[in-house]
N, C-alpha and C positions, 0 to 999 in steps of 0.2 A: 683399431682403425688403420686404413692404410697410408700411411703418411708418405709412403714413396708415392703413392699414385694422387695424392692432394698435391707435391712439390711439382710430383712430373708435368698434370695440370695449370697449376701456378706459373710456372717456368716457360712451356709453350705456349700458352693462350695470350692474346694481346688485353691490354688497359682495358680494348671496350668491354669484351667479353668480361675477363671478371667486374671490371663494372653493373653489367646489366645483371650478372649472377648476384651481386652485394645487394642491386636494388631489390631485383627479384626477391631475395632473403629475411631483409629489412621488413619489404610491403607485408610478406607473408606472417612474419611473426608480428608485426604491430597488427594485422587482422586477427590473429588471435588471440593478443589483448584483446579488445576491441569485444571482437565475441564471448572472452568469459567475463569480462562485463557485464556484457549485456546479460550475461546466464544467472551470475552472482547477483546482481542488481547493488552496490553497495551502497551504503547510504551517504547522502552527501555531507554529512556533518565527519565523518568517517576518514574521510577522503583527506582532508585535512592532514589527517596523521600519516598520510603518507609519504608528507614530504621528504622524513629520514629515511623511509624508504628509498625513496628516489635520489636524494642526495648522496646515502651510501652507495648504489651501483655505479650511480655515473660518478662518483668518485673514484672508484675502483678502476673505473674504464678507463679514467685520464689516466689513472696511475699505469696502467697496461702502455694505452697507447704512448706516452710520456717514455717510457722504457725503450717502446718497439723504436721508438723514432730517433730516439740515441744509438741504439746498436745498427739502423741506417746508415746514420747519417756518418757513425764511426767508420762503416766501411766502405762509405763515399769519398771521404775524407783523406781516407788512405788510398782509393785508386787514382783521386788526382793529383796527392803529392808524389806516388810512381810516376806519370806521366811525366812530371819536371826530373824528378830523379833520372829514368829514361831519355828523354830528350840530352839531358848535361853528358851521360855514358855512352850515348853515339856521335854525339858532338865532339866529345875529345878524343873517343878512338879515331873518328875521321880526319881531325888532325893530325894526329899522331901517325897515321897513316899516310900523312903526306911526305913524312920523311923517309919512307924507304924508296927503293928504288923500284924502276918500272923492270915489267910489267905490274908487280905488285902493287904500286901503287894506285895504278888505274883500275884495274882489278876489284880491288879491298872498297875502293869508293863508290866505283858504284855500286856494288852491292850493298853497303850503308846506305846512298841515297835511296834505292829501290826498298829496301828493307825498311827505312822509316817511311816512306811512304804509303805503304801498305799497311806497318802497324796505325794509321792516322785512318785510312780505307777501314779497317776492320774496327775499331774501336767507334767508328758512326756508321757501320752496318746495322740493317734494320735486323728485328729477332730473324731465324730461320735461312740469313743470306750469310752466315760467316764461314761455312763450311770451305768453300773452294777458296776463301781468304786466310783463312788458318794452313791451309796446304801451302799456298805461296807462302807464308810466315816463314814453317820449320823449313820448306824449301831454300828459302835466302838466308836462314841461318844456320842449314847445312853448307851451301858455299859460302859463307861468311865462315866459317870453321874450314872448311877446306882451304879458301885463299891464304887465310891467317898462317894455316901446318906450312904453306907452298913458299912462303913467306921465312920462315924460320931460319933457315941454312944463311940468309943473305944477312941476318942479325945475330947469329947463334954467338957468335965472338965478341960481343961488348955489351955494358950495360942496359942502355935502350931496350933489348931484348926483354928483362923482365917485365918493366912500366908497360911495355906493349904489350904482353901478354896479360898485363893484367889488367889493362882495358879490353882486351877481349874477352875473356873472364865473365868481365862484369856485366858487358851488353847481352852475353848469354844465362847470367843468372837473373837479372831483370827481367828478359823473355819468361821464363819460371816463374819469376815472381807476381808479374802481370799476368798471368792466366792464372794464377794461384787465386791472386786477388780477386778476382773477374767472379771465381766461384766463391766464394767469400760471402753467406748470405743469412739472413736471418732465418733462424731454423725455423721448418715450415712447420713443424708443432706451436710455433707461437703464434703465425700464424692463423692457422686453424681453430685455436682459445681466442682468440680475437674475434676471429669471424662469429664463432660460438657468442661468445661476449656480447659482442654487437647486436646479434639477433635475440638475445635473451634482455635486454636493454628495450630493446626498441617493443620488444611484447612488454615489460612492464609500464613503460610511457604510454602504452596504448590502452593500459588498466586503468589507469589511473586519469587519465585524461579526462576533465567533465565535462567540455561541452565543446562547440566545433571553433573557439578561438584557442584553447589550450591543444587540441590536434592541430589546429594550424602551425602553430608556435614547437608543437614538437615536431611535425615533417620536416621542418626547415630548420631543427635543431639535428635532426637524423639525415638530412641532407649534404650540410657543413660535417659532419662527421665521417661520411664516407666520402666525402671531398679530401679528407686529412687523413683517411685509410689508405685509400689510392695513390696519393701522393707519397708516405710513406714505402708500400708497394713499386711504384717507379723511382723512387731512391736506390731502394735493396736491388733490385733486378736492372743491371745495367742496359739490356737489352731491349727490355721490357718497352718502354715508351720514349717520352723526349726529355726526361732530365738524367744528363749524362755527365761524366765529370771533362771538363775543359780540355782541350788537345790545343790551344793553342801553345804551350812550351815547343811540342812536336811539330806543327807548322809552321814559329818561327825559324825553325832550327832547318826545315827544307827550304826554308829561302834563303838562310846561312849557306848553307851549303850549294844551292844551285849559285850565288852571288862567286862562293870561292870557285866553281866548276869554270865558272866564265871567265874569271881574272885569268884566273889556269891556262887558260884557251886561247886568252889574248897574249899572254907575254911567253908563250910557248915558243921555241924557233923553230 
């Protein structure tokens, strides 16, 4: 099977779409339940004994989804405590930045302000709009490394040198890290046995089903279930839809900072 071309799919297509492909899937394999049914005709007394039938797969399935939805939810987990991590390592280089002298000092800030602002812009960009947000990223954290070198000579002679460099350091291993994270995803072979799963499920509910209140009771058990697929789905794919990991540390932290821009401004002579 080609699993790069299942992920590359996965990855580009919005919620709806694989949504409507899940339903699509679902309706298709409960119809044929439904049809060897009708072909087999089993008997009703029969029927009965399929309950461990049906107990063991949808046991199975929780066991599957119960899985997928920890390895989510692990790497949701971890892109929003980056986000606080992030926020604390531009916060303190920006102070720290306050001590050197100008021009560097005016310099080194705003390209921190500008730089968290963007990573705030990119991080709730919709799928397909981050490209020219990613340019401005490494762009400001190419001058954020240039001002920092330009910087050097006027600390090179005392302590403070090292801690400042090592907050610079840090702002730019976290950029790595956050895009690291970013791709960070549930491997789309699981995926794809899920999706499998799901539609091999939904054909034997459709077998088994006797009359049109146990199909009722299973559409809306097969409904709730790709309710809980998708949602998983929009966990793992940051991009994807609207559950995103929190950016407020990084919003706070530009109001921190435009609040210090202005004191700055006012008690300037």
């Amino acid at each position: 099977m080609d699993w790069a071309g299942f992920d590359a799919w996965l990855t580009s297509s919005t919620l709806a779409v694989i949504a409507c492909a899940l339903v699509a899937l679902v309706l298709a394999a409960f119809g044929v339940g439904r049809g060897l049914r009708a072909v087999f005709k089993p008997i009703e007394k029969k029927d009965d004994d399929n309950s461990f039938l049906i107990s063991s797969v949808l046991g199975l399935l929780a066991l599957m989804l119960s899985f997928t939805f920890a390895l989510a939810t692990d790497r949701f987990e971890a892109r929003r405590l980056l986000v606080q991590e992030e926020a604390n390592a531009i916060g303190t280089m920006y102070l720290r930045a306050q001590l050197l002298d100008e021009p560097h000092r005016s310099r080194i800030s705003r390209v921190l302000a500008s730089y968290a602002d963007n990573r705030v812009a990119l991080a709730l960009a919709p799928q397909g709009r981050t490209g020219p947000l990613l340019e401005t990223n490494d762009r400001l954290l190419a001058e954020f490394w240039s001002a920092s070198a330009a910087a050097f000579p006027s600390i090179r002679g005392i302590d403070f040198s090292s801690t400042f460099y090592d907050s610079v350091n840090r702002v730019i291993d976290l950029d790595a890290t956050r895009k690291s994270a970013r791709l960070a995803r549930v491997p789309s072979e699981v995926f794809a046995l899920l999706f499998v799963y799901v539609a091999a499920s939904a054909a034997v509910l459709g077998f088994t089903a006797i009359d049109r209140r146990a199909v009722s009771f299973t559409g809306l058990f097969l409904a709730l279930l790709l309710l809980f697929l998708l949602v998983i789905i929009d966990i793992d794919r940051p991009t994807l839809g609207g559950i995103r990991e929190s950016q407020g540390p990084m919003e706070r932290l530009l109001i921190s900072l435009q609040r210090i821009a202005t004191e700055q401004a006012h008690t300037a002579p």
